[in-house]
MIDOTOR-146717 format. One line per field, with one value per residue (C-alpha): residue number from 0; residue in three letters; chain; y, x, z. Coordinates in steps of 0.5 Angstrom, whole numbers. Example, Ala and Ser with C-alpha at 12.3 -4.5 7.8 and 13.67 -1.06 7.14 Angstrom:
# residues 2
resi = [0/1]
resn = [ala/ser]
chain = [A/A]
y = [-9/-2]
x = [25/27]
z = [16/14]
***
This chain:
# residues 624
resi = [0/1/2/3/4/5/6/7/8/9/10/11/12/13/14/15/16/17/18/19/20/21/22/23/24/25/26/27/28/29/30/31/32/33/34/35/36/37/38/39/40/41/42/43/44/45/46/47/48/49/50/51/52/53/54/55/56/57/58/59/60/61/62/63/64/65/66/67/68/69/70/71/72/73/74/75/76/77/78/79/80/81/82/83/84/85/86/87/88/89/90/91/92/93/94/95/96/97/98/99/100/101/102/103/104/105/106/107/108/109/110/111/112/113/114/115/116/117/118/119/120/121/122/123/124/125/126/127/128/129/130/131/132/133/134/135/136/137/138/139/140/141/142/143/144/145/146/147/148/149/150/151/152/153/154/155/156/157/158/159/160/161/162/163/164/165/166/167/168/169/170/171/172/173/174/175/176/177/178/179/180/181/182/183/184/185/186/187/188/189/190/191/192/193/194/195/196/197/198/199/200/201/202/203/204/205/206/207/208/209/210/211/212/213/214/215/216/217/218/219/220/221/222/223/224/225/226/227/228/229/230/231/232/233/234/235/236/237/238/239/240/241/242/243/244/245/246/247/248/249/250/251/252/253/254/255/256/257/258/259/260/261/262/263/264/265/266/267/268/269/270/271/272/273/274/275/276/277/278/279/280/281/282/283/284/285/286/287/288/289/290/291/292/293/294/295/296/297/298/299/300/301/302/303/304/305/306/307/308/309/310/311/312/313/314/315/316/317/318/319/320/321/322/323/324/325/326/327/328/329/330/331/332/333/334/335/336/337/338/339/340/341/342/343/344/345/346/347/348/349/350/351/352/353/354/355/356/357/358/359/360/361/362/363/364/365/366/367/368/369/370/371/372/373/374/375/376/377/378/379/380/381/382/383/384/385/386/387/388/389/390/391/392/393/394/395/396/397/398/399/400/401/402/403/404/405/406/407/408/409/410/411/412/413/414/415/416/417/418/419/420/421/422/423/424/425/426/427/428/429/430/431/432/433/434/435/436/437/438/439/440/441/442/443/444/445/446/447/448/449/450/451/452/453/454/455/456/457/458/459/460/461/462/463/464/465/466/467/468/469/470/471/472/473/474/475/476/477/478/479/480/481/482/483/484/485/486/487/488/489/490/491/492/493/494/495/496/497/498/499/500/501/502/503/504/505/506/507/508/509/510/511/512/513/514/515/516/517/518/519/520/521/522/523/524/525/526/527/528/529/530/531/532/533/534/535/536/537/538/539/540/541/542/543/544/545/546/547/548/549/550/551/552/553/554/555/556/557/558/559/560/561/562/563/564/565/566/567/568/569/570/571/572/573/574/575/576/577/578/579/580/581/582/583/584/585/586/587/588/589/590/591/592/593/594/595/596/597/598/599/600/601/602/603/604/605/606/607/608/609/610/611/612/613/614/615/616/617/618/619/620/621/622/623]
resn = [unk/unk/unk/unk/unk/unk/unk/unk/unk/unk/unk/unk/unk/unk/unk/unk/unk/unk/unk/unk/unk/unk/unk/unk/unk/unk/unk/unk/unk/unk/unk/unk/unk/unk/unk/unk/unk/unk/unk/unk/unk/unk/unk/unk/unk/unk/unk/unk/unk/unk/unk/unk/unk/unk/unk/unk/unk/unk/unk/unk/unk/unk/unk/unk/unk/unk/unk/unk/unk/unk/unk/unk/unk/unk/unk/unk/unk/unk/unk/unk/unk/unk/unk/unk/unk/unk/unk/unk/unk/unk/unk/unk/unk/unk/unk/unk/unk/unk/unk/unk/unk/unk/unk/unk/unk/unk/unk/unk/unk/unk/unk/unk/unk/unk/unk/unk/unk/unk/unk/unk/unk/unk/unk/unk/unk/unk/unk/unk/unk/unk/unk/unk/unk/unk/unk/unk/unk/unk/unk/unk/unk/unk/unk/unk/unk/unk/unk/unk/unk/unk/unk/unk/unk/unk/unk/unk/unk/unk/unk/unk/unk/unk/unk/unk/unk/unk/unk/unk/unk/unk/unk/unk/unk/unk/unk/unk/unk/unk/unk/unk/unk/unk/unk/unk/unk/unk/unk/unk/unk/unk/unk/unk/unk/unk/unk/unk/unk/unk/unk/unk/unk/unk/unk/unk/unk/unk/unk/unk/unk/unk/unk/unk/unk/unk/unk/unk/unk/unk/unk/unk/unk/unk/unk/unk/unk/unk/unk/unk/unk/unk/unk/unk/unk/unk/unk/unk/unk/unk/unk/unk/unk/unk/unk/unk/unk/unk/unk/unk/unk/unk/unk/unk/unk/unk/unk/unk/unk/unk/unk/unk/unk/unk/unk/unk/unk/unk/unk/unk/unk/unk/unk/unk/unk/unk/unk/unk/unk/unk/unk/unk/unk/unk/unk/unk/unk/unk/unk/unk/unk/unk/unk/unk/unk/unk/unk/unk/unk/unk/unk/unk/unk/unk/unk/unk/unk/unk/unk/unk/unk/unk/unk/unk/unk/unk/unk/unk/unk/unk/unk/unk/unk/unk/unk/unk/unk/unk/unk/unk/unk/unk/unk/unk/unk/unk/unk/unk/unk/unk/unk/unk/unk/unk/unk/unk/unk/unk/unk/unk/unk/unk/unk/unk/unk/unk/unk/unk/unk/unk/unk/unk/unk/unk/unk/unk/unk/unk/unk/unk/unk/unk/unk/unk/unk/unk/unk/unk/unk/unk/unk/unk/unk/unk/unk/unk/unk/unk/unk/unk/unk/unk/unk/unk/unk/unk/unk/unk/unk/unk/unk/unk/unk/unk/unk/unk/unk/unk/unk/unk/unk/unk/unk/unk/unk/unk/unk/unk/unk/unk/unk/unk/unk/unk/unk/unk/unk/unk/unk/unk/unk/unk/unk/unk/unk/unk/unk/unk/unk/unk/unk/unk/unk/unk/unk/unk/unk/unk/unk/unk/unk/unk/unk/unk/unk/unk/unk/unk/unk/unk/unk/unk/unk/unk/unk/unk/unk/unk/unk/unk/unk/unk/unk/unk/unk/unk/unk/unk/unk/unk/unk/unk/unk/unk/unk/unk/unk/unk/unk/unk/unk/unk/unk/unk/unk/unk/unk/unk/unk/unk/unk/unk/unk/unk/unk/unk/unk/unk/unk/unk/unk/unk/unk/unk/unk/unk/unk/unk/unk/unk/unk/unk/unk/unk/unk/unk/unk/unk/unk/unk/unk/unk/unk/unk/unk/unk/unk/unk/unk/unk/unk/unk/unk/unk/unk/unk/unk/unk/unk/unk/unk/unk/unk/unk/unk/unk/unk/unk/unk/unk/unk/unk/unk/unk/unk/unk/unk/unk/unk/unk/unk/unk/unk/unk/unk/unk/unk/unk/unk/unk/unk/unk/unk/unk/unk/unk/unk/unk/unk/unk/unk/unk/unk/unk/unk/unk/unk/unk/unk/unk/unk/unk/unk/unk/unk/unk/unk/unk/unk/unk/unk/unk/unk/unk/unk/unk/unk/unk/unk/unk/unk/unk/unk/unk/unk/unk]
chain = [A/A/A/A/A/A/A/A/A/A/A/A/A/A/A/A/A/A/A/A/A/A/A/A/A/A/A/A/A/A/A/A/A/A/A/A/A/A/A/A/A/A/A/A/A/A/A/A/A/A/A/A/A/A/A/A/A/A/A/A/A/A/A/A/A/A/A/A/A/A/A/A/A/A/A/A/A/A/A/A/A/A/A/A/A/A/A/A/A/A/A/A/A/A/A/A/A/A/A/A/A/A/A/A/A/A/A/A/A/A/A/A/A/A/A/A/A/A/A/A/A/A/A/A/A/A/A/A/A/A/A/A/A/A/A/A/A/A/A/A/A/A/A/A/A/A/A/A/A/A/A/A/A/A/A/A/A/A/A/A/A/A/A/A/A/A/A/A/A/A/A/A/A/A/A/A/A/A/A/A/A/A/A/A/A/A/A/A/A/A/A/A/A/A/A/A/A/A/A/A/A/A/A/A/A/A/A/A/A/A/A/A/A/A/A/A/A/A/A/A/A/A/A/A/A/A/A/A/A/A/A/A/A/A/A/A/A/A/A/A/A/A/A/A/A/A/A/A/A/A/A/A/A/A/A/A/A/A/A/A/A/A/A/A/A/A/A/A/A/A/A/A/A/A/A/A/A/A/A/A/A/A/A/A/A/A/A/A/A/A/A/A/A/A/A/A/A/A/A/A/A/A/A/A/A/A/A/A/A/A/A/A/A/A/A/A/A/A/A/A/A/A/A/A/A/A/A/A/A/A/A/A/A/A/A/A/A/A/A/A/A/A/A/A/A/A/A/A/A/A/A/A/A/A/A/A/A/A/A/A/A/A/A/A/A/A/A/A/A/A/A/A/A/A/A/A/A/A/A/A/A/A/A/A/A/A/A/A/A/A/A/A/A/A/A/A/A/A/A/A/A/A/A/A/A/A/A/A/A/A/A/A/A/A/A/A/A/A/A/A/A/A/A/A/A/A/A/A/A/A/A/A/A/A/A/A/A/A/A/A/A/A/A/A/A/A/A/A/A/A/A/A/A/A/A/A/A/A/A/A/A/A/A/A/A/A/A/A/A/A/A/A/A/A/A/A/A/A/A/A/A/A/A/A/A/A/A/A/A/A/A/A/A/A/A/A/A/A/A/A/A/A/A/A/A/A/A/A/A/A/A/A/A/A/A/A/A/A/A/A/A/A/A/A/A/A/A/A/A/A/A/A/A/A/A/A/A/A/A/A/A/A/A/A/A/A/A/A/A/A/A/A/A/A/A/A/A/A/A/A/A/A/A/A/A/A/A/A/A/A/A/A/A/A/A/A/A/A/A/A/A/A/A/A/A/A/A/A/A/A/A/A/A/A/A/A/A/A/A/A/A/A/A/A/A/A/A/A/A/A/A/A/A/A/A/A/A/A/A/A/A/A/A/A]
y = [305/309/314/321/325/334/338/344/348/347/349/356/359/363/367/366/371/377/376/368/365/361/354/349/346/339/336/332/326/325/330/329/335/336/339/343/345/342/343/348/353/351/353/359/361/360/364/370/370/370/376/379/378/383/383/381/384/381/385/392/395/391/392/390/386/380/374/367/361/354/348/342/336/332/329/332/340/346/346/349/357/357/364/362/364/362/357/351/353/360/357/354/359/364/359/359/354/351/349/344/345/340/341/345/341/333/330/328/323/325/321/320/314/312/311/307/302/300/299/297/292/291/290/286/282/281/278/275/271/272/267/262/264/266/273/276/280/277/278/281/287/287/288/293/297/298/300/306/308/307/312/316/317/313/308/310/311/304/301/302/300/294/293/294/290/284/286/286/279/276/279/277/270/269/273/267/263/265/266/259/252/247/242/243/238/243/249/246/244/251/255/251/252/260/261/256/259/267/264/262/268/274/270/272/277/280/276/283/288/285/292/295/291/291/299/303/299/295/302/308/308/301/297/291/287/286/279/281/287/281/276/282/284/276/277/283/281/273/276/280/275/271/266/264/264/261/255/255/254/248/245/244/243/237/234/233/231/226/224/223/218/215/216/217/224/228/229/233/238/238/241/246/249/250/252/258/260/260/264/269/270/271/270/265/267/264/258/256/258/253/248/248/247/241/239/240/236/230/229/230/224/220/220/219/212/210/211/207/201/200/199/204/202/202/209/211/209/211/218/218/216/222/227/224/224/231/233/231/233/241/241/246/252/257/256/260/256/249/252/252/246/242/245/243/236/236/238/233/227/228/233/232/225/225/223/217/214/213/209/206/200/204/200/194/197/198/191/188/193/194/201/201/203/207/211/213/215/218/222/224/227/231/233/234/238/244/247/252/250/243/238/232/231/232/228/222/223/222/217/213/215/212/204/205/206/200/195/197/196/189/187/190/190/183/178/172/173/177/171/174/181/183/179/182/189/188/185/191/196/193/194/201/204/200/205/211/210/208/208/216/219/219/225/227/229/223/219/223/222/215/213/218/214/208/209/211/206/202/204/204/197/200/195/189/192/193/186/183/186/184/177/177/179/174/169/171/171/163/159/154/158/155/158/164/166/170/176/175/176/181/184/183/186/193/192/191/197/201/198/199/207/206/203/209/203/202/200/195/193/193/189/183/184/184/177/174/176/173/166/165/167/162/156/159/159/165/164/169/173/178/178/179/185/188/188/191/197/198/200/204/208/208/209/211/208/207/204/198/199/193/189/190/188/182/180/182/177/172/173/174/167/164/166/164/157/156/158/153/148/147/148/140/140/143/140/133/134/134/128/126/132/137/144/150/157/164/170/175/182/184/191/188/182/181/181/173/169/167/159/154/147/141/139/133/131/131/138/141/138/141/148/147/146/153/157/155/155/163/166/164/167/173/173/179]
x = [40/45/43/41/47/46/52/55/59/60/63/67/69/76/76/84/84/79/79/78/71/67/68/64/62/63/60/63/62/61/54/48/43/40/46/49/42/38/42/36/39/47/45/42/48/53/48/49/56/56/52/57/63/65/68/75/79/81/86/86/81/75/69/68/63/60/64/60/63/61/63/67/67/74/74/79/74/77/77/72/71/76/74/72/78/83/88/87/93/91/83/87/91/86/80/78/80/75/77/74/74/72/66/68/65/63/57/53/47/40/39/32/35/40/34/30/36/37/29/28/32/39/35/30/34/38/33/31/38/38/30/32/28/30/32/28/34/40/47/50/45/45/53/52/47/53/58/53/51/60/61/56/60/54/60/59/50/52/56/52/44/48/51/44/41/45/46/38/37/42/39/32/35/39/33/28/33/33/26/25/26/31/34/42/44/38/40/47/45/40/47/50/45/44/52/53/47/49/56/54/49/55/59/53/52/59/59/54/57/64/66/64/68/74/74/73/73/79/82/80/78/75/81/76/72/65/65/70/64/59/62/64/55/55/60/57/50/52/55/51/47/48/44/46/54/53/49/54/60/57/54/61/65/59/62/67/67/62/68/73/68/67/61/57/57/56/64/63/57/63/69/64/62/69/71/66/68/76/74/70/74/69/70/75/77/71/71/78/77/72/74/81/77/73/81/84/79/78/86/88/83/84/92/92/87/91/99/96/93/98/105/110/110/102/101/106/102/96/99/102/94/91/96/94/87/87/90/87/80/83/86/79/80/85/92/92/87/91/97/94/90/97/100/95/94/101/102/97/99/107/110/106/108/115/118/112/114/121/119/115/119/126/130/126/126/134/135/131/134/126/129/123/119/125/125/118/118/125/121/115/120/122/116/115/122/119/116/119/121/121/128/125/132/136/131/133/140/140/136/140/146/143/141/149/152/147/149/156/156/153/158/165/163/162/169/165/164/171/172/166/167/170/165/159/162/164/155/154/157/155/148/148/152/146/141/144/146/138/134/136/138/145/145/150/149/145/152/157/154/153/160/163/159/161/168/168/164/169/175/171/175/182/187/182/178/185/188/182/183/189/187/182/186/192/184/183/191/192/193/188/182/178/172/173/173/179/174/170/178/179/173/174/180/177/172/177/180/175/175/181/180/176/181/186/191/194/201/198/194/202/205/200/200/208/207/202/205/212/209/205/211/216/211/209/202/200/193/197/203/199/193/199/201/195/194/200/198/192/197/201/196/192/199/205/211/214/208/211/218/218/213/216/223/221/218/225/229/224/225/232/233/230/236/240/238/237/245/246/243/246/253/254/259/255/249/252/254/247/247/240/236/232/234/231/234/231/237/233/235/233/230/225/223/219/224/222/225/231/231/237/237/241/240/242/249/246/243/249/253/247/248/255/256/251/255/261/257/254/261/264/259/259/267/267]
z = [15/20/25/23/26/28/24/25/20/13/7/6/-1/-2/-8/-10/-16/-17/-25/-24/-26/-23/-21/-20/-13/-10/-6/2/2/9/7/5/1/7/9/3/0/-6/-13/-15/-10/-13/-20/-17/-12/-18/-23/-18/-18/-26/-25/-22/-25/-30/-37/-39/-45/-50/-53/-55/-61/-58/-56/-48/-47/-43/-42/-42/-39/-41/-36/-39/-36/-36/-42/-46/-46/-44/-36/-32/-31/-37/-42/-49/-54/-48/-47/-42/-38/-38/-36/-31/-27/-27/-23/-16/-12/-7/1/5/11/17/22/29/33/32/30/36/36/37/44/42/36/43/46/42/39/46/48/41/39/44/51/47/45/52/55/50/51/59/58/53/48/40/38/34/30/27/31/26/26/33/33/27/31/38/32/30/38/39/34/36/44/46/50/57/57/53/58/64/61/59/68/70/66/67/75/75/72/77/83/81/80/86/90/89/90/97/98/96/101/99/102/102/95/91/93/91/85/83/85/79/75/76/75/68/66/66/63/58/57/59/53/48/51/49/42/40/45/41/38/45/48/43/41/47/53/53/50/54/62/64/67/65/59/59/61/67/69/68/73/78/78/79/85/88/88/91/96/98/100/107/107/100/102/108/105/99/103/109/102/100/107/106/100/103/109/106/100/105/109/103/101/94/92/85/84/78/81/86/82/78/86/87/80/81/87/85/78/81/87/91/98/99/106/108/104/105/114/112/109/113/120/118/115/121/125/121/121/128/130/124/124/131/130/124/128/134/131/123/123/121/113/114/117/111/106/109/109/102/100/103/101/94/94/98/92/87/90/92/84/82/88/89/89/95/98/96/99/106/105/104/110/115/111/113/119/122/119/119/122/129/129/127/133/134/127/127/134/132/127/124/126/123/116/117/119/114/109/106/101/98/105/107/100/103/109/107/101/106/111/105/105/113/112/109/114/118/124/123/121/120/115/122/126/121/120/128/128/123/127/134/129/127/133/137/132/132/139/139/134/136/144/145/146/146/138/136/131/127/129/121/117/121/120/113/113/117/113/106/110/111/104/101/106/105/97/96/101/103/96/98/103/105/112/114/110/115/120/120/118/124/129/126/126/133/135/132/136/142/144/141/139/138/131/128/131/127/122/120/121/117/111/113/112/106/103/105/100/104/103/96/98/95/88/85/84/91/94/91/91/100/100/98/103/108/106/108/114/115/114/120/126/128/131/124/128/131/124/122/128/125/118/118/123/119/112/114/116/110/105/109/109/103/104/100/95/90/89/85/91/96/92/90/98/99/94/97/104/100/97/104/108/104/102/110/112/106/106/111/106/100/103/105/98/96/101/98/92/92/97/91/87/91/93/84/84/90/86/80/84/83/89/94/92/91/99/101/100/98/103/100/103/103/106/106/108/111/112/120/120/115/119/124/132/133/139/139/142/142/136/138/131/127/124/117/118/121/114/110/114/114/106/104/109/105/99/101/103/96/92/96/99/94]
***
């Protein structure tokens, strides 16, 4: 049954029309007879007024006398308060109409019903929930009874009995929790127990106080919900406590501490402990002061024990595992408190020992080309590089540059192998792309500088690396040279390109390459004309067009010889004169060719009638 409610106010009649009947009267909704009288006293009230209600004429001639008005119900009768002999449109116009008007000030609720709800029925029925024992009453009724007590302007007296009767049941429980002896894992396990058992408690709590919660509090004053006023009660009575807190937090620095020694702890009563602080928020400075302490202790020794006694990829390993684990063990605190574990996990392991890392065995790594490895230390040095104050990235890109330029030095620096001096290079140069596409993620930083140091490295020695180089190429043209592929020369020829880039004395690469080029087209050893000429693209691409003007001229001079000597041959006369000698002649044009020494041949009769008949041959076809 809803609450009996105090009403102010009432019901008014305006009379519209001095000569209209009396209506009849209707009763509010929202009132009950106790308010608007019994019927008894309405019939009598409406008595009355009929009294007094003087007589309507009916037309001229007639006698006055009293009128009598006869109530009709709404089934086709005459109209309510209508004269006898009228018509219902007139009835009409000449009714009294009747004004509601609304109470002056709101019903309010007796506090006698407020209190006996609430130590009747709600607070038994939230301790009972907070004891573990059954409710007496449905859930249903109880919620039905705050929605009477919400519309009755009981919301404030509401919500604060319901604060003290949770902060009451929480102090008691933590209370006794400190008053008692137990060992740190006990008194653990007891912190867990309370916390998940007054969470689900509040969660049943608000599921009766769900209309309190939904209407008014979330819609008026309160910034917070009931469960959110529930965990801050919860908050404000743990922390309250020191020895509670102090013990909470050593129990957990312990669990870790002992997770890391790798020791059998229950990881899940673990996750809940950190779970309850990180979703209260309830004295997570100390916590995290704690555990970063205990953090920065355990890996200042343990990093320094592990550099010394494993090698560099070890060490790594034992680093990426670790940030792992730490992870994954700190996923339930506050992110805030995540962040700076992360941060002293890092320094302790990387970043202080940076320097000692890259002595330790890089240049090992890199000689053996272990990507893999490389990949790691180049990713945690990534990590490294994060933080301010640290260029773990320029300290790689130095160290990288110093294996380059060391390893340049040996192969270039050393006259004893200048015969090996290009293959090494070209092995060398394959070597460190590899490192830097791969290992280091393309980065440009670390590229440029590498190949800057290289280059100057290169031409430390000046002349030497471009006289090699061309060398090699004219190796690699020969035509005696089989061990090669058509695809492997040319995929060497772009090689040595690049290695070309690298030398700054081009002249003195031009100066071989033109004398060895002119030796292998008059002895015709050249492997392929088509490889002669993709070399020689290559220059022009590299160099330009009057860095091969010369080259072309003597492909054309060779060309042209042949022409030449194909028109001697089938001259009968001439070729009758040679008397049984094959003969070959180049015309060359000089700007074109190598300068070579001019030296004096006392050649035989034969030759000299051989050299004598092309000559004439020569001057005929060109007298013009």
């Amino acid at each position: 049954m809803s609450p009996p409610l105090k009403r102010s106010g009432g019901l008014s009649v305006s009379p519209e029309r001095s000569h209209s009947s009396s209506s009849a009267l209707s009763s509010h909704g929202a009132t009950s007879d106790k308010f608007l009288g019994t019927k008894k006293q309405r019939l009598e009230g409406a008595n009355a007024q009929k009294k007094s209600q003087k007589p309507i004429n009916r037309g001229a001639g007639s006698s006055s006398s009293s009128t009598s008005f006869q109530r009709q119900n709404s089934r086709g009768m005459e109209s309510p308060g209508s004269v006898i002999g009228q018509n219902p449109a007139q009835a009409r116009n000449s009714s009294k109409k009747l004004l509601i008007r609304p109470f002056s000030t709101p019903p309010q609720m007796p506090d006698e019903y407020f209190n006996q709800t609430w130590e009747n029925e709600l607070l038994v029925a939230i301790r009972a929930i907070q004891d573990k024992k059954p409710v007496r009453f449905s859930y249903e009724e109880l919620y039905r009874k705050v929605e009477d007590l919400c519309r009755g302007n009981k919301t404030t007296q509401l919500v604060a009995k319901l604060e003290a009767e949770c902060e009451k049941h929480i102090a008691k429980q933590l209370q006794h929790l400190e008053d008692s002896a137990l060992s740190q894992e006990d008194f653990l396990v007891s912190i867990d127990r309370i916390w998940e058992d007054y969470f689900s408690e509040l969660l049943t709590i608000r599921s009766i106080f769900l209309f309190l919660d939904r209407k008014y509090v979330i819609h008026t004053t309160y910034e917070k919900n009931l469960f959110d006023m529930g965990v801050q009660v919860f908050v404000k009575q743990f922390t309250a406590r020191t020895k509670i807190i102090d013990t909470s937090i050593k129990g957990i620095v312990s669990l870790i501490e002992k997770d890391r020694m790798g020791e059998v702890i229950d990881k899940s009563l673990f996750k809940r402990l950190l779970t309850m602080f990180a979703s209260t928020k309830m004295n997570t400075s100390q916590l995290e002061q704690s555990i970063l302490s205990v953090t920065t202790n355990y890996f200042r020794v343990k990093s320094l024990e592990n550099l010394q006694e494993n090698d560099i990829v070890t060490y790594l390993r034992y680093v990426e595992r670790q940030m792992s684990l730490e992870s994954e063990r700190i996923s339930c605190l506050h992110p805030s408190t995540r962040r700076a574990l992360s941060v002293v996990l890092e320094k302790n392991l990387l970043v202080s020992h940076l320097s000692s890392i890259l002595a330790k065995g890089f240049d090992q790594l890199c000689d053996e080309t272990r990507v893999e490895d490389l990949k790691l230390l180049y990713r945690l040095f990534g990590v490294a590089d994060l933080h301010d104050g640290c260029d773990a990235y320029s300290m790689l890109r130095d160290s990288f540059g110093e294996y380059v330029r060391e390893k340049v030095d040996q192969i270039v620096s050393n006259p004893e192998q200048d015969d090996a001096m290009v293959p090494n290079l070209l092995d060398f140069m394959d070597r460190r792309k590899v490192l830097c596409e791969e290992a280091f993620a393309n980065n440009e930083a670390i590229e440029d500088f590498s190949k800057q140091t290289m280059e100057k490295q290169i031409n430390k020695r000046q002349n030497k690396p471009a006289e090699y180089v061309a060398k090699h190429i004219d190796h690699i043209l020969k035509a005696g040279n089989k061990k090669y592929s058509e695809d492997e020369l040319t995929s060497t020829l772009d090689k040595l390109i690049v290695l070309f880039r690298c030398i700054q004395g081009k002249d003195i690469f031009e100066a071989f390459y033109e004398r060895d080029l002119a030796k292998r087209l008059f002895f015709d050893r050249s492997a392929s004309r088509d490889l002669e000429n993709n070399m020689i693209s290559k220059l022009k691409v590299e160099c330009g067009a009057s860095f091969t003007r010369k080259l072309e001229g003597m492909f054309k001079d060779v060309d042209l010889s042949t022409d030449i000597m194909h028109s001697f041959r089938e001259n009968r006369r001439s070729s009758g004169a040679l008397g049984g000698i094959d003969l070959k002649v180049n015309v060359l044009t000089t700007s074109f060719w190598p300068t070579m020494a001019k030296e004096e041949l006392r050649l035989p009769r034969e030759l000299n009638d051989c050299q004598e008949t092309f000559t004439a041959f020569y001057l005929e076809s060109h007298k013009s």
